[in-house]
C-alpha positions in Angstrom: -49.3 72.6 39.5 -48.0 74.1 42.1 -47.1 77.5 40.3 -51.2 78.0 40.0 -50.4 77.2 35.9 -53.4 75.3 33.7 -51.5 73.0 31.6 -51.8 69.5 29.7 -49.9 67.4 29.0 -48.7 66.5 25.6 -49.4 63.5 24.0 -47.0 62.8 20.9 -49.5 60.5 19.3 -52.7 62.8 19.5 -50.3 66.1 18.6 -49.3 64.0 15.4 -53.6 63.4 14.7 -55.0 66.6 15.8 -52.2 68.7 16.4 -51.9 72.5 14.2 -50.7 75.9 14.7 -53.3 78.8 14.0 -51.7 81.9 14.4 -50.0 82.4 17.9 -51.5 79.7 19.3 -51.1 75.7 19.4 -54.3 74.1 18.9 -55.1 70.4 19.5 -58.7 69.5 19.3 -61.0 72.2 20.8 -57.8 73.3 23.0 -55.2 76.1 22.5 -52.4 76.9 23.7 -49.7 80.2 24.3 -46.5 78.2 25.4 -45.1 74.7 25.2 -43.0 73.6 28.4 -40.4 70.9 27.2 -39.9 68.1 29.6 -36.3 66.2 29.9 -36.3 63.8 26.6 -34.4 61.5 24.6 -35.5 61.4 21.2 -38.8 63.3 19.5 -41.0 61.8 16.9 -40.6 63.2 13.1 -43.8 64.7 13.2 -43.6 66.6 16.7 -40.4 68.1 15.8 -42.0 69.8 12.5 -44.9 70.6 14.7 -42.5 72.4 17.3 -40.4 73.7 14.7 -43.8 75.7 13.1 -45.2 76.8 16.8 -42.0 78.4 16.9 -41.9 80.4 13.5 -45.2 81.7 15.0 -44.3 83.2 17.8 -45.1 80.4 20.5 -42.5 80.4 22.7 -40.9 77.2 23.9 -39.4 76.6 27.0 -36.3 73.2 28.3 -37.4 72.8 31.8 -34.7 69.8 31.0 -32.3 67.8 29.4 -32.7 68.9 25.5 -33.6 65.6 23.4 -30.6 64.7 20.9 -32.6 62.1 18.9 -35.4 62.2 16.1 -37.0 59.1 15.5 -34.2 57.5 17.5 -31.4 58.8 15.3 -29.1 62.1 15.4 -30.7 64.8 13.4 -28.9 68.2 12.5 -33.3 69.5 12.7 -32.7 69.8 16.2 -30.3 72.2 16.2 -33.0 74.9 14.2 -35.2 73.9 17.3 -32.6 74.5 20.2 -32.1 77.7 18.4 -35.6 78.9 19.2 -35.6 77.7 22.4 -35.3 79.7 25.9 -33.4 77.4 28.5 -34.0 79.8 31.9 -32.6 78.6 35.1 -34.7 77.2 37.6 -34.9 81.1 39.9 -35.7 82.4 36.1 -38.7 80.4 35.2 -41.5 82.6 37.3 -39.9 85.9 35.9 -40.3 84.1 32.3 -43.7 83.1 32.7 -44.8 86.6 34.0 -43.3 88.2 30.9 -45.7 86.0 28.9 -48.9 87.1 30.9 -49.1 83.3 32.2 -48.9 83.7 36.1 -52.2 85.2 36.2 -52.7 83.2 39.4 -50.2 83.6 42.6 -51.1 81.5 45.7 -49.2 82.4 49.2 -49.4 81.8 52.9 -50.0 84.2 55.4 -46.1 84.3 56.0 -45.5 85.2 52.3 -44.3 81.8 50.5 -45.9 79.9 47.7 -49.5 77.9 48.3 -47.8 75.4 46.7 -51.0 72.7 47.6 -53.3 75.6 45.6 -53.7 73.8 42.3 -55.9 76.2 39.7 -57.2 75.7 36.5 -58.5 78.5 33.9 -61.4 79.0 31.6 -62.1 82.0 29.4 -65.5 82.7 28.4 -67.0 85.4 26.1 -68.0 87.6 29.1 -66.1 86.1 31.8 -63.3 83.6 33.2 -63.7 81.3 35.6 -61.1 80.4 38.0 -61.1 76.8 39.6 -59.0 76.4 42.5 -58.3 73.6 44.7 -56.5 72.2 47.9 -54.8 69.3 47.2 -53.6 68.0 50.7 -56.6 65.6 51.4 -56.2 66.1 55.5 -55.4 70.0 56.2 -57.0 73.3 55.6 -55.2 76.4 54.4 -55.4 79.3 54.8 -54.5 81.5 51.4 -54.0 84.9 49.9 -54.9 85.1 46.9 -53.7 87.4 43.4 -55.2 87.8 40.5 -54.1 89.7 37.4 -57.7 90.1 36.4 -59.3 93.7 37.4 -62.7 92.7 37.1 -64.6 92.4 39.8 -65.0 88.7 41.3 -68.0 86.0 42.5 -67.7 83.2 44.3 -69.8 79.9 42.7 -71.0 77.8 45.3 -70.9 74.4 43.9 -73.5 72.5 45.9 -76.4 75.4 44.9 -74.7 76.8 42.1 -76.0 80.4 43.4 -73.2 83.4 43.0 -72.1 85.7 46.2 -70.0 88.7 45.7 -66.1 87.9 46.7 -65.2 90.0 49.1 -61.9 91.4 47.0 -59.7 94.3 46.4 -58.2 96.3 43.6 -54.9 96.4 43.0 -52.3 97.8 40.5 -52.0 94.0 38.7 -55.8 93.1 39.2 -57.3 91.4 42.3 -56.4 90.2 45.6 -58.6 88.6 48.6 -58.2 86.2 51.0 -59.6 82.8 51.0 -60.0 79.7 53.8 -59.8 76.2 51.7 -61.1 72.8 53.4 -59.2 69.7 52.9 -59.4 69.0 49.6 -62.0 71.2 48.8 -62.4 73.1 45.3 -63.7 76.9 44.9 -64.7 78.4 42.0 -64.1 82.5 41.2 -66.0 84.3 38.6 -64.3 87.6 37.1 -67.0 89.8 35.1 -68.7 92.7 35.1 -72.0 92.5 34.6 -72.7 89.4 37.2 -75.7 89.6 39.7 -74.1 88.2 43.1 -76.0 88.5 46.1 -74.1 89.9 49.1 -72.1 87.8 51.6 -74.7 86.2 54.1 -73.9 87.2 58.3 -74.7 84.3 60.1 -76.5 84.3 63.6 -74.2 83.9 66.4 -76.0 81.5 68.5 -75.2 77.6 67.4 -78.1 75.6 67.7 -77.9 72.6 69.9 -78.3 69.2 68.9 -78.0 65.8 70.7 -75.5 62.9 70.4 -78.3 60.2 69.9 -80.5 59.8 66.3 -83.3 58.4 65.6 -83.2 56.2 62.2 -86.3 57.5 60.5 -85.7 56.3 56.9 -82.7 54.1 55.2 -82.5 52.0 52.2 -81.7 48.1 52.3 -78.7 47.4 54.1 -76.8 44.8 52.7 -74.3 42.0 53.8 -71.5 41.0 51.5 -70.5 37.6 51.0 -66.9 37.5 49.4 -65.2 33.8 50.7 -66.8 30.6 49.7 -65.9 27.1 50.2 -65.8 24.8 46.8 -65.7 22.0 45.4 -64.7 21.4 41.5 -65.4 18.0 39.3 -64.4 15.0 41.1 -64.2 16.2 44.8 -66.5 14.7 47.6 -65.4 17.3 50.4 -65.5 21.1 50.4 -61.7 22.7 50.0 -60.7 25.5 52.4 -62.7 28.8 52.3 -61.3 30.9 50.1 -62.1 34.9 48.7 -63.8 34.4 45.7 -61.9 36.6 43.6 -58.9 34.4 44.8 -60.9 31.3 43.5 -61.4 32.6 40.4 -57.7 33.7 39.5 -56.5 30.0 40.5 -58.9 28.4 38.4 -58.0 30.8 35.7 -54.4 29.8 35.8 -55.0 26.4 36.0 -57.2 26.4 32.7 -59.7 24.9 34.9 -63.0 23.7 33.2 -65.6 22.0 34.6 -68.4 21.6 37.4 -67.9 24.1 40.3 -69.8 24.2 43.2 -69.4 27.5 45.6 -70.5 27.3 49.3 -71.5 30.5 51.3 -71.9 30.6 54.8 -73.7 33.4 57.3 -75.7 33.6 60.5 -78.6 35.5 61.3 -79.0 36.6 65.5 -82.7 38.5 64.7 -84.6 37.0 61.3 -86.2 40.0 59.4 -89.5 39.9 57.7 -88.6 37.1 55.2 -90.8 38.6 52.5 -88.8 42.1 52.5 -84.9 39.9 52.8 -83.4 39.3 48.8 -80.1 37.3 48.2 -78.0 39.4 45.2 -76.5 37.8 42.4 -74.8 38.2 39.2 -75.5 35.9 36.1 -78.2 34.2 37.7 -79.2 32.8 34.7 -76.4 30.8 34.6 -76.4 29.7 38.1 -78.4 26.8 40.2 -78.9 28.2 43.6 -79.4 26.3 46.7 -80.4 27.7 50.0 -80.3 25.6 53.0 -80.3 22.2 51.5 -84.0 23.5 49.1 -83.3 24.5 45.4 -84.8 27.7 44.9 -87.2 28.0 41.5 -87.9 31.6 41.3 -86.6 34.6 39.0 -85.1 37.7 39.5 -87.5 40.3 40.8 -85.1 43.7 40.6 -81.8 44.8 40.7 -79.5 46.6 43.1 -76.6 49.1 43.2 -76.4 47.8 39.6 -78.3 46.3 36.6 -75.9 43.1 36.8 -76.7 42.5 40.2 -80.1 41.0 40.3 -82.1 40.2 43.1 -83.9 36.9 44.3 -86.7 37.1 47.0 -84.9 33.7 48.9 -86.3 34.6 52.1 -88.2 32.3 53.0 -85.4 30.3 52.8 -83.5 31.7 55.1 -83.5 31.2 59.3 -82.1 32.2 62.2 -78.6 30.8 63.0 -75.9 29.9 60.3 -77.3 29.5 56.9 -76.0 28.3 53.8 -75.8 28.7 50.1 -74.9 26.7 47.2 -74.0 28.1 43.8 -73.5 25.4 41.5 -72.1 26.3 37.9 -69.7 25.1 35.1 -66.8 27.2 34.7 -65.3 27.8 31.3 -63.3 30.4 29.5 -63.0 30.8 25.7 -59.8 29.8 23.7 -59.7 33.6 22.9 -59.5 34.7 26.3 -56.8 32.6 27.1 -55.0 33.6 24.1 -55.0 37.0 25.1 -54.4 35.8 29.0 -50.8 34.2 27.9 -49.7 37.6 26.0 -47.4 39.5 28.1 -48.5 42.3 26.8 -51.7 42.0 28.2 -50.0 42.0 31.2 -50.6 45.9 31.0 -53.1 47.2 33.1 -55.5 49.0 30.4 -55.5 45.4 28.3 -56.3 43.3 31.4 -59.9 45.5 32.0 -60.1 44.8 29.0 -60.8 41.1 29.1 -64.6 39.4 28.4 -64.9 36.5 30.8 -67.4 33.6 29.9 -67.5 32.3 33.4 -66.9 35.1 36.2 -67.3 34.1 39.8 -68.9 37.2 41.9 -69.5 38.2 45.5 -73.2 37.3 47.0 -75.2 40.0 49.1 -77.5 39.2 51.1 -80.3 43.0 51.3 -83.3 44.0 53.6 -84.2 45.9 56.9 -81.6 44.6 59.1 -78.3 45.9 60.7 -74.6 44.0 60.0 -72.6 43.8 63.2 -68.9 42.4 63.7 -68.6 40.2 66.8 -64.8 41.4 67.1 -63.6 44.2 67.7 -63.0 47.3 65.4 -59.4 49.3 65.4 -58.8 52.4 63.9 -56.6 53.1 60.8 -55.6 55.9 59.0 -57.7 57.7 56.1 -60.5 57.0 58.3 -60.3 53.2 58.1 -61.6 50.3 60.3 -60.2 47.0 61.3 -62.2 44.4 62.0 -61.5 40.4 61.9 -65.4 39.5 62.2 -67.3 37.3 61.9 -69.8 39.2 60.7 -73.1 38.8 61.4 -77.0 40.0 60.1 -78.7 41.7 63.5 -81.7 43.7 64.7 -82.2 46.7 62.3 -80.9 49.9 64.2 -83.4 51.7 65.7 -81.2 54.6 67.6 -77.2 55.8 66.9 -75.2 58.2 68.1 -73.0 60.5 66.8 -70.0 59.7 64.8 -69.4 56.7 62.5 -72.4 54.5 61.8 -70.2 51.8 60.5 -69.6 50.0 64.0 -73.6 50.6 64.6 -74.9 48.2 61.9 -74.5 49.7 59.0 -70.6 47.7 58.3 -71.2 46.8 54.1 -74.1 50.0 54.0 -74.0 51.3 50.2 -77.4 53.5 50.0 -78.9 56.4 51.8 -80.6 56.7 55.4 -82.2 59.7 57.5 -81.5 60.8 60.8 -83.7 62.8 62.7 -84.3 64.5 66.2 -86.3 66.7 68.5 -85.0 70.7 69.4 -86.9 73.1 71.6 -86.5 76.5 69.9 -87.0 79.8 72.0 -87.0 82.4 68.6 -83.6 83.8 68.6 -82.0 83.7 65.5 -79.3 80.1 65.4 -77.4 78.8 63.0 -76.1 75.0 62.4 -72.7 74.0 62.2 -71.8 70.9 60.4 -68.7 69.1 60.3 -67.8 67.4 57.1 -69.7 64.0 57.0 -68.1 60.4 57.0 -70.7 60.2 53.1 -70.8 61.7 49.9 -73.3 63.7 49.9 -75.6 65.6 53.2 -79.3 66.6 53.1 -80.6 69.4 55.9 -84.4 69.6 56.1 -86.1 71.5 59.5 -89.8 70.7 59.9 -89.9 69.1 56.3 -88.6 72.1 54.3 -85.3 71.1 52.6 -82.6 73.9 54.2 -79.4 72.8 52.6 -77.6 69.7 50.5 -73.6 69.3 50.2 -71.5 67.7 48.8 -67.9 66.2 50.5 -67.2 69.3 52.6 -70.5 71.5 54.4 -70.6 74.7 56.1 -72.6 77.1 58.8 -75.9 77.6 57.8 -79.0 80.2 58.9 -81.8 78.2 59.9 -84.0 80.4 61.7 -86.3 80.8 58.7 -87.3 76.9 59.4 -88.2 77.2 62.7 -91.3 77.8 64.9 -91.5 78.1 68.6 -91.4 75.3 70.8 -90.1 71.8 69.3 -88.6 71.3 65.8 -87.9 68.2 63.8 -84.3 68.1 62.3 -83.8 65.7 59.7 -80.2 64.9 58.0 -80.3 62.3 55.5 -76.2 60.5 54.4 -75.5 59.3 51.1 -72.7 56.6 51.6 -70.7 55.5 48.8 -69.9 51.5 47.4 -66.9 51.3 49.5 -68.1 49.3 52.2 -70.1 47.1 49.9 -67.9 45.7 46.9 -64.6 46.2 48.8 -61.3 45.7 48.5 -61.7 44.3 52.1 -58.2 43.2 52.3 -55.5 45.9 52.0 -53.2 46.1 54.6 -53.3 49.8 54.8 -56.7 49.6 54.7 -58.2 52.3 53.0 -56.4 53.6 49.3 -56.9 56.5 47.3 -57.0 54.1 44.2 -58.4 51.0 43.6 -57.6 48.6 40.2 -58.5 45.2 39.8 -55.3 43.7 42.0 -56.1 45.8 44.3 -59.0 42.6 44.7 -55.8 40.0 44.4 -54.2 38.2 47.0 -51.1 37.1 44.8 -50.6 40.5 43.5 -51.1 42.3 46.8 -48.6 40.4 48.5 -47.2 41.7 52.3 -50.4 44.0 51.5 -53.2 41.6 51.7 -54.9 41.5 55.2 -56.6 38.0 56.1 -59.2 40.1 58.3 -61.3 43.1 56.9 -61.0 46.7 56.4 -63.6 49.1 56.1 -64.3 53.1 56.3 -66.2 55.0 58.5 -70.0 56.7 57.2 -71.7 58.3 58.9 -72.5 62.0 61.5 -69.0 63.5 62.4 -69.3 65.8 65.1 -71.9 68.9 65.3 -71.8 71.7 67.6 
């Protein structure tokens, strides 16, 4: 990767289904390939050494990067001698020189003081009339700066993935091909087009006045917000007082390993400060059907009226169950697994991450959400983490929907388990001299611009400056920026010590498996307006 090469890597299994030479080149499925870079190995299968052994005989170089495998199948075989034969072994200071000679560094990657861009990964794809170029900065937190190489003479376009419109790179010609200079995000991902018969329209000069905009929003629009109910108090078969709250995916792993089966009874507990419309409030639940429901002491009758986030979770309009101060839910259910799933549960093998996902439980126990026109507050206090994280013990608590926010994470502000999208807007005087917007990244996935109504940009992850003067009149303006969040703050994990990952699995839920990394209080991330200028 961080030689700017496009590789895959080899599979022994797939190369022994779909794996053939054709000509010069290695092809597996709808792949080819010029050069096969051998890894440090032990022993080869039968059929990737014949397969090696032909990619050789036609012309495909192979390249140790390590030590040379001595085994075939698991035994000595005099076969790999023929293959060492046709194998180059170049020392580590050799291995650029190598690749050049081959035509395969057609992408180099350096800092301003000369030494290799080594966090500038790149990917190529040929085309009948063109190749694209897919590069990308792989340190999550820092910019770089980068010049760039090509050995590609053709003259180059930059895609702009949010718009998908084509401006001409401003490059220049040099004895190998192409060379320019290019300022990468944090983790952000260009595209370059070589061609020469692209229509690219010519970088755009921005104004040089910044437009000013104000600290405080007004919430104009915003889907349901939502409060998440993972711990539940319980009571199974026999049992005339409530055991210790406990997370519900916890709940469900002990009754798991105790082959529990029988009547289960789940009790969830929240407060209300400010009671919503009750008719516009829905509780959120999976296998309803399955389920008897009790809100407040009063068995509710009705059916599921929609869905959110997902198909699976259906909604129930419970509330005019609900009230102001601590309510409570009751889930009562009989929990059972099959004798198929415990089969499979007792294999070691399934032990193995990819088999466990795998599994088809008859009984799963589930988070409740509690959706409608409200905010979600913390009455504790919130601490910073890294990867933009937040601490907070709770409790939490439904509130008075927000009305106003300022600038910076909306997470604190009401919106703590937000998974949907909401609008901010404001008020500008404009005096008819040309402005631009500067945006910083958001705390969301994606950002929508619209000035007096007229859409004026959309991003996604990372943004950029952007010419508005075409969308405004004299006098006052109405800027509108609407935030996409993502699920993160709604389904969790809540309870990782680090607080936010750059992974999540299904122990990443698990208290056992987490171990010193489980965090009895909850961690969130921030969404929302990072700073404008």
């Amino acid at each position: 990767c961080h030689r700017q090469l496009c590789f895959h890597l080899g599979d022994e299994g797939i190369l022994r289904e779909m794996g053939k030479v054709e000509k010069n080149r290695l092809r597996v499925g709808k792949m080819s390939y010029g050069m096969v870079l051998l890894p440090s190995m032990i022993s080869l299968e039968a059929s990737t050494l014949e397969l090696l052994l032909q990619a050789a005989e036609a012309g495909i170089p192979l390249v140790s990067l390590g030590a040379f495998p001595e085994m075939v199948e698991g035994e000595k075989s005099l076969e790999l001698k023929r293959l060492r034969m046709q194998t180059q072994f170049p020392a580590p200071d050799e291995l650029d020189r190598l690749l050049a000679s081959y035509g395969f560094n057609r992408v180099t990657a350096r800092h301003k003081d000369n030494s290799r861009a080594t966090e500038i990964a790149a990917a190529i794809r040929h085309f009948k009339s063109h190749t694209a170029y897919v590069l990308m900065n792989s340190r999550r937190h820092e910019p770089a700066d980068i010049h760039l190489q090509l050995r590609d003479p053709r003259p180059l376009v930059l895609l702009n993935l949010d718009n998908l419109q084509l401006t001409a790179a401003d490059s220049t010609a040099t004895q190998e091909g192409r060379e320019l200079f290019l300022h990468f995000g944090p983790a952000q991902t260009m595209v370059l087009i070589a061609a020469e018969d692209l229509t690219a329209k010519a970088p755009v000069k921005l104004p040089e006045q910044i437009l000013p905009l104000k600290e405080e929003w007004r919430v104009s629009a915003m889907t349901d917000n939502a409060l998440t109910l993972d711990k539940c108090c319980y009571q199974l078969a026999g049992d005339t007082n409530w055991r210790p709250e406990t997370e519900v995916c916890e709940l469900m792993e002990q009754l798991v390993a105790r082959r529990y089966e029988g009547g289960l009874r789940m009790c969830f507990r929240f407060e209300i400060r400010e009671m919503p419309d009750p008719a516009a409030l829905r509780l959120v639940c999976e296998s309803v059907e399955k389920r008897e429901i009790w809100i407040n002491g009063i068995l509710f009758d009705g059916k599921p009226d929609g869905w959110f986030v997902d198909k699976s979770f259906r909604t129930l309009a419970a509330g005019r169950l609900f009230r102001e101060g601590i309510n409570e839910i009751e889930i009562s259910t009989r929990f059972h697994q099959t004798e198929d799933f415990y089969r499979a549960y007792d294999n070691k093998a399934d032990r193995m991450e990819v088999e466990k996902n795998m599994r088809t439980y008859d009984t799963e126990l589930e988070s409740l959400y509690v959706i409608g026109p409200f905010g979600v507050y913390s009455n504790g206090t919130f601490i910073q983490g890294e990867k933009n994280s937040l601490f907070s013990d709770g409790p939490f608590y439904i509130g008075a929907k927000p009305q106003i926010v300022r600038q910076g994470s909306l997470t604190e502000q009401g919106f703590l388990c937000f998974s949907g999208s909401l609008t901010l807007e404001q008020t500008v005087v404009w005096d008819g001299v040309p402005v631009r917007i500067e945006l910083a990244p958001p705390y969301a996935a994606v950002l929508r611009l619209t000035v007096n109504g007229q859409e004026a940009g959309e991003w996604l992850w990372d943004v950029g400056p952007l010419d508005v003067t075409p969308y405004l009149r004299r006098g006052e303006n109405r800027i509108a920026i609407t935030l996409v969040s993502g699920n993160r703050n709604l389904l969790g994990p809540f309870h990782m010590k680090d607080g936010e990952c750059y992974q999540v699995e299904p122990d990443s839920f698990s208290r056992s498996f987490m171990g010193d990394g489980w965090r009895e209080g909850y961690s969130f991330v921030k969404f929302g307006l990072r700073e404008l200028s």
